[in-house]
N, C-alpha and C positions, 0 to 999 in steps of 0.2 A: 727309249725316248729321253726320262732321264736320269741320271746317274750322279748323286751329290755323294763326296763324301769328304770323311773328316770334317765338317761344317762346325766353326768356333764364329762365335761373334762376342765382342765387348763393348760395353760402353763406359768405359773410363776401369773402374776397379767390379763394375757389374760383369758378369759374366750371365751374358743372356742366353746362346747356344752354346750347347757344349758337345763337341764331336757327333753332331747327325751324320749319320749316312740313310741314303734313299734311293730306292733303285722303282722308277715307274716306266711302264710300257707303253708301248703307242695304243690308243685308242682307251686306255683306260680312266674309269671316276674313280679320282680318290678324294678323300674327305680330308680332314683334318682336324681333331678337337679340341678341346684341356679346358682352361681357369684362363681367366683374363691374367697379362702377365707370363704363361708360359712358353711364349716366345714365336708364335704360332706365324704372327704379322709379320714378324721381323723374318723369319724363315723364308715365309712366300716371297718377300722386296727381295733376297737372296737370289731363290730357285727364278724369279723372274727377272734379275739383273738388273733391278732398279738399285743394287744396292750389293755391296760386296762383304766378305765374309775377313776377319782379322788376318795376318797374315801368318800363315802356318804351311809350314811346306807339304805336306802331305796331305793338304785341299784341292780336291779336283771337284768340280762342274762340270759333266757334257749334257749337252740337249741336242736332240736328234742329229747326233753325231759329228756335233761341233763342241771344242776347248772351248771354253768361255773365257778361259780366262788366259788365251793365248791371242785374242782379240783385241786389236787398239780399239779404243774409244771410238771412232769413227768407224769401224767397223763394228762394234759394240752393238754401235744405233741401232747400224743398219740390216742387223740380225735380227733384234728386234722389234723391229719394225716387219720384218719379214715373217718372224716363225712364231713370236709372242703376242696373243692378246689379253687384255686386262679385262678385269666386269668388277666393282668397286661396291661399296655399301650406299655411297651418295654417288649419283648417275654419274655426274661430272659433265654433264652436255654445255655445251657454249650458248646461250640463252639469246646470242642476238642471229643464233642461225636458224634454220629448219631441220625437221627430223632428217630429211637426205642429206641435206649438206654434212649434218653432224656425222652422221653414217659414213659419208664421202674422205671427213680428215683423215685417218692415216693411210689411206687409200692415195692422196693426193701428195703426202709427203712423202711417198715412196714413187712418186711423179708419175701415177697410172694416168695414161688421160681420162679427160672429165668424160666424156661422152662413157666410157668402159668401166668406169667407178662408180659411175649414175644408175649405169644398167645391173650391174651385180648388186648395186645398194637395193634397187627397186626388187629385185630377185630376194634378197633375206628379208627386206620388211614383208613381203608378198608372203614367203614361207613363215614369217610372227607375226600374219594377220591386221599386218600395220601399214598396205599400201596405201590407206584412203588417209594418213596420217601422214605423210609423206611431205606436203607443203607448209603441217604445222608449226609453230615453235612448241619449245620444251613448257612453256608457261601453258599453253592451251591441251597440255597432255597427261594425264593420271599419274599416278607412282608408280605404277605398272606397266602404264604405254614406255615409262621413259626412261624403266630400266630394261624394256626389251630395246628399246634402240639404244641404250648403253650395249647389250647382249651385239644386236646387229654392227654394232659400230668394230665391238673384238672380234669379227670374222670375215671384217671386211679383205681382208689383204689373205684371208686362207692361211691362218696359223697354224705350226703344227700343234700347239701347246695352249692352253686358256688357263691361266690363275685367276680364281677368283677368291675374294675378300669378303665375307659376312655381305653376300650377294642380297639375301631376301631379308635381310637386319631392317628394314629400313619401308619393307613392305608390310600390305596386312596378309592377313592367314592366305584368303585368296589366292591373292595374286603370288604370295609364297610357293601358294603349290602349283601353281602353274609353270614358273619359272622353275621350279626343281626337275618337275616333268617335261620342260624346255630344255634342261641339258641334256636330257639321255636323248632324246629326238633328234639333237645336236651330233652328238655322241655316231648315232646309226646311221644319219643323212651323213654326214662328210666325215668322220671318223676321226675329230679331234681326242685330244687328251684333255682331262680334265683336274685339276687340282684346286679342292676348295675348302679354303678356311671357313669354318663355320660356328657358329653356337645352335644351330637348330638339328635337334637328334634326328627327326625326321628325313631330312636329307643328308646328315651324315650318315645315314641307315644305308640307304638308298645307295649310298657308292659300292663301287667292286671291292673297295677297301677301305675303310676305317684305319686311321693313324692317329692315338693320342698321344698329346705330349704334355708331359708334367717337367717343371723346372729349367725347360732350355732343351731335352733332349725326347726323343720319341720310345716309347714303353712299350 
């Protein structure tokens, strides 16, 4: 599913990564851990192509069995937009919309129609217990309701891949564990891959695999 290697990144005379290589399978949870600072964030912006790696010739990227980095820009997008979804620390919902609509964005930039976006949106809130939330905004919704439709929003388009970012950083214990046990449910219902930055042991436990990284590289 994916395959990084040689992975360098710099920022100026910093060297932040220094030659990762990672090799993940379809359908599996991996974690990710260290120290703040060991380069954890900057990796995932990487493996999810928000963000590119120094240039070094013997860097490769594939994700389900696409060159990443034989991709113009425009095709870049729209890869993913297709195969990648994101779940962040802060929701990031758009405050003047409703939980479907929210749900519905990248669904809509990939030009699904509305009616067929609406119906798969209603379909994942329905499976995270959030259909009767459906017409809310983000303002009239817990920390919890509204990083499950951040959750429903990355699965709108059916990725092959979900990076996530200190997903439950930003939740209480609760709702932490629910949403840990949100991913593996994830995981068996449609058989995404998962990769997620974390600082909580508990759910980095919980993955198929544990990866720490100290200094820019994986141990």
């Amino acid at each position: 599913m994916i395959v990084a290697k040689n992975i360098h990144k710099y920022y100026g005379d910093l060297h932040v990564l220094k030659s990762v290589n990672l090799h993940i399978q379809k359908s599996e949870i991996v974690s990710i851990v260290g120290a703040s600072g060991a380069g954890k964030t900057t990796l995932l912006q990487i493996l999810g192509t928000l963000d590119r790696p120094s240039r070094n010739n013997d860097t490769q990227l594939n994700i389900n069995e696409t060159d990443i980095y034989s991709l113009s820009s425009k095709e870049l997008s729209r890869f993913r937009n297709r195969n990648i979804g994101f779940i962040f620390q802060f929701h990031q919902l758009l405050p003047e919309f409703t939980a479907l609509e929210n749900v519905c964005i990248p669904a809509f930039i990939q030009k699904t129609p509305k009616k067929e976006a609406e119906q798969r949106a209603m379909k994942l809130l329905g499976f995270l217990g959030l259909e009767n939330r459906a017409s809310h905004k983000p303002g009239e919704l817990s920390g919890g309701e509204q990083q499950r439709i951040a959750v429903a929003r990355s699965l709108i388009n059916n990725p092959a891949v979900i990076f996530a970012d200190e997903p439950s950083g930003n939740l209480d214990s609760e709702s932490a564990e629910n949403l840990h046990k949100l991913f593996f449910r994830l995981r068996d219902e449609f058989n995404q891959t998962f990769v997620i930055v974390t600082h909580n042991e508990e759910l980095a436990d919980m993955a198929d695999r544990k990866l720490t990284m100290v200094d820019g590289a994986i141990v």
